[in-house]
PASESE-124925 format. One record per atom (N, C-alpha, C): y, x, z. Coordinates in steps of 0.2 Angstrom, whole numbers, plus 5000, padded with zeros to 4 digits. Each point is the difference from the previous one (the first is absolute). Example, Ala and Ser with C-alpha at 12.3 -4.5 7.8 and 13.67 -1.06 7.14 Angstrom:
residues 2
497250665039500649965000500650045000500549984996500650045001500549965003
END
This chain:
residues 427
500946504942499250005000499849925001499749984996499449915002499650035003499850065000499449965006500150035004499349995009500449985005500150075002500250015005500350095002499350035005499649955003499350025004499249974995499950105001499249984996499550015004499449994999499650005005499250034993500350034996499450034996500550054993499350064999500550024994500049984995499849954999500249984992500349965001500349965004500749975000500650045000499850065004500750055001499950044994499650014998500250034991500349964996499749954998500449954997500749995002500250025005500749975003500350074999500050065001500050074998500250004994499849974996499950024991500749924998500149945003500549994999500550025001500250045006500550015000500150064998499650054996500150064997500249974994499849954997500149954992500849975002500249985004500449965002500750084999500050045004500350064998500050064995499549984997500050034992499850095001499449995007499950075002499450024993500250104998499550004997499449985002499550024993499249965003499850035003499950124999499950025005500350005008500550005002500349975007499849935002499849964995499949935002499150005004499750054996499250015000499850045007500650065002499950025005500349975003500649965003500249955007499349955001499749984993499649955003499350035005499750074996499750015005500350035007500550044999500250015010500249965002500249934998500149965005499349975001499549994997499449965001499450055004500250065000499750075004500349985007500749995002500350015008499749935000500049954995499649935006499549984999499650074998499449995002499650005007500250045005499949995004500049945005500749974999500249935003499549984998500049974994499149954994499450025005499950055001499350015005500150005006500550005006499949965004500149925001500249994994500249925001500749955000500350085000500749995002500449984991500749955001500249984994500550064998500550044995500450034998500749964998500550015002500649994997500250044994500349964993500350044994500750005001500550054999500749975002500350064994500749974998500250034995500850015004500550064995500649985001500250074995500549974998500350024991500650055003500250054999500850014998500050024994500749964998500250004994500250064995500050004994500450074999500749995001500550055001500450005002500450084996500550004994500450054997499350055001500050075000499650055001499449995003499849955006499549985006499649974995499250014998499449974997499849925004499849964998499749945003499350025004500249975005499350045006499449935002499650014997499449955005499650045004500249955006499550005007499549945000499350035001499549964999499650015007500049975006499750025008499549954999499450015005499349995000500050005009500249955004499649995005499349975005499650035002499649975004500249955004499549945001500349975006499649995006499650054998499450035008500650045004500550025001500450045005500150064998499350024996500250094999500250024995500350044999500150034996499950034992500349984996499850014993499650064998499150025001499850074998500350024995500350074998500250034993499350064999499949994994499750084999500350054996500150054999500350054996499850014992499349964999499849984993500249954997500649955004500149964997500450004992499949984995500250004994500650014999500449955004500749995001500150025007500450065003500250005007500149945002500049995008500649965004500350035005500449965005500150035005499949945007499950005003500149975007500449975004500249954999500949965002499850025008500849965002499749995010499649965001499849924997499749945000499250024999499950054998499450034997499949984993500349984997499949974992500250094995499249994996500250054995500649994996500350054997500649984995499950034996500149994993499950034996500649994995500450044995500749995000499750034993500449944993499750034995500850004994500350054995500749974999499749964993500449955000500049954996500350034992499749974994500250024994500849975000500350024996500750004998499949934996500549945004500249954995499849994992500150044998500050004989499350035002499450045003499550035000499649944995499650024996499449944998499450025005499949985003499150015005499350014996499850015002499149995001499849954998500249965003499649945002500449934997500450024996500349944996500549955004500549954998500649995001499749985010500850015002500249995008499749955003499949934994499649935005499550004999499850074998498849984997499849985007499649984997499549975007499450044999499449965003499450034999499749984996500349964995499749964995500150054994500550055003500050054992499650054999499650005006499350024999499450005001500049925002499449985000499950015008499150005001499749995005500550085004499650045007500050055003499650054997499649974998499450054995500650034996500049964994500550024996500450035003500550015002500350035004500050075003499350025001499750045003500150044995499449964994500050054996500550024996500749964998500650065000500250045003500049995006500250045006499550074996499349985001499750064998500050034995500249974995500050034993500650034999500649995003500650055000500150045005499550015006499750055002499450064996499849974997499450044997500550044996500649964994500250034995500450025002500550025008500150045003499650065003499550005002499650045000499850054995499949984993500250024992500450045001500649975001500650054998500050055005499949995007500150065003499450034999499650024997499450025001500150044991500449984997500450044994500150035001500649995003500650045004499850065004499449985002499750065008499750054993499749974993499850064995500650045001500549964993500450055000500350045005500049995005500150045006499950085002499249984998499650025001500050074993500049964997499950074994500750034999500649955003500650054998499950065008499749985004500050045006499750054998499250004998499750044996500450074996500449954995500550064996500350035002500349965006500650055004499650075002499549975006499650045002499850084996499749964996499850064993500650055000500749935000500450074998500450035005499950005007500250025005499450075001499449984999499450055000500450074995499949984993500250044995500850055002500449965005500650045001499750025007499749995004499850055006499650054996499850014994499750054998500450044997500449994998500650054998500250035005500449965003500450025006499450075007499449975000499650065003500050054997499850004990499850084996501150025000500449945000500550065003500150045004499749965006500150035007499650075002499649994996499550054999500250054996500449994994500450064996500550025005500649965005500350015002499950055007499250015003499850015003499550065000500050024993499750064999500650054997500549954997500650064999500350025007500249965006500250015005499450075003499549995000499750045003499850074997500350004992500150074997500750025002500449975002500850005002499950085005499549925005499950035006499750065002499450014994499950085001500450064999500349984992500550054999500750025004500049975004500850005005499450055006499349965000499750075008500050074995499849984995500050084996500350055000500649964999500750044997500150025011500149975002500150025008499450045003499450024998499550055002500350064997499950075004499950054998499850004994500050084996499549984994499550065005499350004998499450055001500550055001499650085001500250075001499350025002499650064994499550025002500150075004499750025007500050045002499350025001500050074999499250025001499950015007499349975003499850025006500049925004500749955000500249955002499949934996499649955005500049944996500549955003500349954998500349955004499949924997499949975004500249934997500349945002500349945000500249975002499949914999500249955005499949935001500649965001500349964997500649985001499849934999500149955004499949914998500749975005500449984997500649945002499849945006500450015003499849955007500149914996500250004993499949944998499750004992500049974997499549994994500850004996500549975002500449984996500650084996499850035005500550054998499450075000500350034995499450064998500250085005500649995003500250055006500150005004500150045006500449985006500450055003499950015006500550065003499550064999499449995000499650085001499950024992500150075002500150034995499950074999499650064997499650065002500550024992500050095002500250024995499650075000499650064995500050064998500250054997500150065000500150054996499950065003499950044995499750065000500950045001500050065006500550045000500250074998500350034997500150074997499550045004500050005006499250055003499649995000499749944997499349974999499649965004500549965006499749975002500349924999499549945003500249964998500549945006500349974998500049985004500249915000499849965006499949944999500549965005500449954997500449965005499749935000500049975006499949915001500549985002500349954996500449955005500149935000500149985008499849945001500749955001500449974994500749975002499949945003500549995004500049935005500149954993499549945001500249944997499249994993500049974998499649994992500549974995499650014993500350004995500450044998500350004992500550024997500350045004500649995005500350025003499650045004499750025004499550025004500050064996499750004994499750054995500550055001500849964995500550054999500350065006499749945004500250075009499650044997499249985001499550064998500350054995500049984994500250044997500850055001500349985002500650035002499950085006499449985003499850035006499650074994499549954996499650065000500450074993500349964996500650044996500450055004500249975006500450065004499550045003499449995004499850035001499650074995499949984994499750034997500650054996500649954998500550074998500250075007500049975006500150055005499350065000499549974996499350055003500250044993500149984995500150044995500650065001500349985002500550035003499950075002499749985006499550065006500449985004500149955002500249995008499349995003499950035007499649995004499649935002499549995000499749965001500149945006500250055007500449955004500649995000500250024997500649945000500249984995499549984994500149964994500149905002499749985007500049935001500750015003500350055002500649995005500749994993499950064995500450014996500149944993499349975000499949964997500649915004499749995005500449965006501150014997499850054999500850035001500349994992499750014995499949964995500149934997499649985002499849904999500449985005500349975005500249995005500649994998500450045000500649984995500249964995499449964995500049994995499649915004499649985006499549974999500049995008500549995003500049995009499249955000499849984999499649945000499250065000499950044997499550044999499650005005499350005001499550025005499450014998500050075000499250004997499650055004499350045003499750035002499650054994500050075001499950044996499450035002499750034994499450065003500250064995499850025001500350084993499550055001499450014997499550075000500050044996499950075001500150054996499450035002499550004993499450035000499950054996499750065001499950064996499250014998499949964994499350004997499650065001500250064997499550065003499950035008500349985005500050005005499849955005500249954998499949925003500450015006500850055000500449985008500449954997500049955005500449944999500650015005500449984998500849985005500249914999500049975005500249965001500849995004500349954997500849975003499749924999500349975009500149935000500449975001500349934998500849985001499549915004499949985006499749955002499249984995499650034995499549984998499450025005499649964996499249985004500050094999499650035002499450055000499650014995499950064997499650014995499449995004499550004996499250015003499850054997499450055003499750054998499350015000499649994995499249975002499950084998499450035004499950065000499250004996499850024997499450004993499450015003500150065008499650005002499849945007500349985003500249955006500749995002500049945002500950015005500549984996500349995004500949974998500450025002500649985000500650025001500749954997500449975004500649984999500550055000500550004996500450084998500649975001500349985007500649975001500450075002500749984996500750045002500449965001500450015006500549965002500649994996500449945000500550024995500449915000500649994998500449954997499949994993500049914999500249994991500450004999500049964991500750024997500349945003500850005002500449965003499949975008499550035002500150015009500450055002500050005008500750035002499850085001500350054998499750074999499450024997500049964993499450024994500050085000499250014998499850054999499350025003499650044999499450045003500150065005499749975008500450045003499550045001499550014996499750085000499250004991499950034999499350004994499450025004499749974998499350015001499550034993499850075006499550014997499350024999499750004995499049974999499950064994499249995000499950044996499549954997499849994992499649964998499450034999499350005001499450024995499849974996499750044995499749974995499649925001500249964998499449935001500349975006500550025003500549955005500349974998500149945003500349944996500850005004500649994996500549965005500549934996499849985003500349935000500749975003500450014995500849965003500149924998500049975002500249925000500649975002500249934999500549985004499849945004500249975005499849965006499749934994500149984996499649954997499450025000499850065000499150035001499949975008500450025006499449975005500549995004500449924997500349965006499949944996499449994998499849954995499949955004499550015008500049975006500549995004500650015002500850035004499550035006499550064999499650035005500350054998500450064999500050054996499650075004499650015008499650035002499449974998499949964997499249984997500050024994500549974996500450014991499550095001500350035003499850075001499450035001499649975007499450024999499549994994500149914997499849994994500150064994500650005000500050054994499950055001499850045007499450094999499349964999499749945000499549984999499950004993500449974996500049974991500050085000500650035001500150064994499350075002499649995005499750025003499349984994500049955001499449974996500049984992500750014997500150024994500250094995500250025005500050075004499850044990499249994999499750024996500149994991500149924999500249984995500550054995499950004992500450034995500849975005500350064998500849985005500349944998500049984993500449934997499649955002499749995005499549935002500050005006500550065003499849985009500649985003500750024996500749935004499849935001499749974992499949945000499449985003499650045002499349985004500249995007500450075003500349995005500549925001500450004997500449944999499749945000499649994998499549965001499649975005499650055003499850005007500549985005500750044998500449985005500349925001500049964996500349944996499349934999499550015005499549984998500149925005500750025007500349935001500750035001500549954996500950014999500249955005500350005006500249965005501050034999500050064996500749994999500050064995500249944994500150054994500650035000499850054995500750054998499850074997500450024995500150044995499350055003499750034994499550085005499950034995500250055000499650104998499650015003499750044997499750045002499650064995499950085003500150034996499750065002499550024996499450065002500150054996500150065005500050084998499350025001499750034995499450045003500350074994499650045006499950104997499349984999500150064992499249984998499750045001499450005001499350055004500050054995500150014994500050034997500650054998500050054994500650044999500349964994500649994999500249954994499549964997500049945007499449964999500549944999500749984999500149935000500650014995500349935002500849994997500049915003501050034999500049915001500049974999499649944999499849934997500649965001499949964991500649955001499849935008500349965001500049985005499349954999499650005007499449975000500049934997499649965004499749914998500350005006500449934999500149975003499949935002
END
C-alpha cells in the first residue's frame, strides 16, 4: 500500500480500502462490502476524534490452502473496535482490539472485477466513479438475485401445488382405507355376536364398545339361546386381557359353555366343567362368568357365578336388587359356582348383566355400582334396544380407567306374547 497506514477521516480510509481491494483483484461485490464495514467500525473513532490504523497481512496460496487476506482496522483512542451484527462483511475481534476481517483471495490465473493486479485509482477515475461501479454491480446483482428469488418462488409454488394434490390423494385413500377397515371391523363383531332368537313374552338387548378404538373386540363377550324346554338362557364372559387374544379366551369359554348347556348338564356346574375343559388346552386362561337361565312364561330366573360383577334387578314397581352367587372363574383355583341363585322376574322388571368396564370406569367399583341402580333406574322405561346404550352412557359420562364393557338388558313383557329378541342395540 502508498498511502499512509493512519486515517483520521472516511474518505481517506475508503479510498485506502478500495486500493487495496484493486491491489488484490478482490470481487467488486466483496470489495464494495469490506469498504463499508470497515468505514462503519471507524466510525466511531472519526466522531470521537480519534485516528484509525489500516493494516494488512496475506497468506499465500499454498497446494489445496486458498490465499487469505486479513484486512484489521484499529482505533487508536484505546478502545476497542465496535462490531455490529449488520455489518455487510463480518469481522471478528483480535486481542489488540483491531477488527479483522479475513477475505480468500481469487486464484492467480482468476481475471477480477476491477481489471489487471497494478490498476490504481485511475482505472476509475474519481471515488464517485467508483462508487457508482460499486453500485451498479450491486444493483445488477440485486437483478439477479431478485430473478433468482422469482424462480424460486414459483418453482416453490409448483412443488407446493403438487405436494397439496398428493396429500389429497393420500387423505381420499386414507379415507378408502378407512372405511374399508371399518366395514372389516363390523363384519368380524357380526360374525362374533349371537344371531337374534325370538322368544315370545322376553325382550333382550345388548351394548358392547372396545376399551380401544383400534381393535373391534375384547375379552367381554355374551352369548344366547333358547333350550329344548323353552327356556332361555344367557352367558357373559369377561376374559383377562384386550384384543384379539382376549376375544379367543372369550370365545372358547362361551362355546364350551354353551355345548355343555345343550347337553343338559346342570347349570352349576357348567363353569366348573367348562374350567376342566380349556385349561388343558390354555394354562394362561382367566376369565369370569355369569350363566342365567330365564323361563319367559314364568319369569324364574336361576343364576351361576364364576368371580363376575352381579346381575342387577330393577323392579317395575320400586327397588333393586343385586343378584350375587358366590363362585370361582374360569382358571382360578377350584373354578365353579359354589351354589344358583334364585329370582323370580315380573312383568316390566328389568335385569341387567354387565361386565366391570360398566362401573369401574372410575377404579370405584362400590360407586361404578350405586351409579348403575341410578342409570338403569332412570332408563328403566325406554323401548329395550335403547336402554344398554343409554345406560352405558351415563355410566361413561368420565373414563378415569378404560376398558372393554357390556352390557345387557332382559326385560319380561307386561304383556302375554308381548316381545322377542332384538338384534343387538346402538351402540
Amino acid at each position: 500500500m502508498t498511502r499512509p497506514h493512519r486515517f483520521r477521516t472516511a474518505a481517506d480510509l475508503r479510498v485506502a480500502v478500495r486500493d487495496l481491494a484493486r491491489v488484490h483483484r478482490l470481487p467488486l461485490d466483496v470489495r464494495a462490502r469490506l469498504v463499508v464495514s470497515v468505514t462503519a467500525v471507524a466510525g466511531a473513532a472519526f466522531a470521537a476524534g480519534h485516528a484509525v490504523r489500516l493494516g494488512t497481512t496475506v497468506r499465500r496460496a499454498s497446494g489445496a490452502r486458498p490465499g487469505l487476506l486479513a484486512v484489521l482496522c484499529r482505533p487508536l483512542g484505546g478502545e476497542a473496535a465496535p462490531l455490529s451484527a449488520e455489518l455487510p462483511l463480518p469481522a471478528e475481534v483480535a486481542e489488540d482490539g483491531s477488527a479483522v476481517w479475513r477475505v480468500p483471495l481469487p486464484p492467480a490465473d482468476a481475471v477480477g472485477d476491477t481489471g489487471p493486479e497494478a490498476a490504481g485509482p485511475e482505472a476509475e477515475g474519481s471515488e464517485v466513479e467508483a462508487l457508482e461501479l460499486e453500485l451498479l454491480h450491486a444493483a445488477a446483482r440485486a437483478q439477479a438475485l431478485a430473478a433468482d428469488h422469482g424462480r424460486l418462488t414459483h418453482e416453490l409454488a409448483e412443488t407446493n401445488s403438487g405436494v397439496l394434490a398428493l396429500y389429497v390423494q393420500l387423505e381420499e385413500r386414507d379415507e378408502r382405507l378407512r372405511r374399508a377397515h371399518g366395514q372389516t371391523l363390523r363384519e368380524l363383531e357380526d360374525a362374533l355376536r349371537p344371531p337374534p332368537i325370538a322368544i315370545e313374552g322376553l325382550e333382550v338387548a345388548v351394548h358392547y364398545a372396545p376399551a380401544g378404538t383400534d381393535a373391534p373386540t375384547g375379552g367381554d363377550l355374551y352369548d344366547w339361546f333358547a333350550l329344548p324346554d323353552g327356556s332361555v338362557h344367557i352367558t357373559v364372559v369377561d376374559a383377562l386381557g384386550h384384543g384379539v387374544t382376549s376375544t379367543r379366551s372369550a370365545l372358547n369359554v362361551t362355546h364350551a359353555v354353551r355345548t355343555l348347556a345343550l347337553e343338559g348338564h346342570r347349570l352349576e356346574s357348567i363353569i366348573g366343567r367348562t374350567d376342566e375343559i380349556l385349561l388343558p388346552f390354555d394354562r394362561e386362561l382367566m376369565a369370569t362368568v355369569q350363566l342365567a337361565r330365564l323361563m319367559p312364561g314364568t319369569g324364574e330366573l336361576t343364576l351361576a357365578n364364576g368371580s363376575h360383577q352381579p346381575a342387577l334387578l330393577i323392579r317395575a314397581g320400586g327397588g333393586h336388587s343385586y343378584l350375587e352367587a358366590k363362585g370361582r372363574g374360569i382358571g382360578f383355583p377350584m373354578a365353579g359356582s359354589d351354589e344358583v341363585l334364585r329370582e323370580r322376574i315380573r312383568p316390566g322388571d328389568l335385569l341387567v348383566l354387565y361386565t366391570d368396564g360398566l362401573t369401574e370406569s372410575r377404579k370405584n367399583p362400590l360407586e361404578g355400582e350405586r351409579r348403575l341402580v341410578r342409570a338403569a333406574t332412570r332408563h328403566a322405561g325406554l323401548p329395550i334396544a335403547r336402554v344398554p346404550g343409554a345406560v352405558a352412557a351415563d355410566m361413561h359420562t368420565v373414563i378415569l380407567h378404560p376398558d372393554d364393557t357390556l352390557a345387557l338388558a332382559v326385560r319380561v313383557s307386561p304383556r302375554a306374547g308381548g316381545g322377542r329378541v332384538t338384534a343387538p342395540g346402538p351402540r
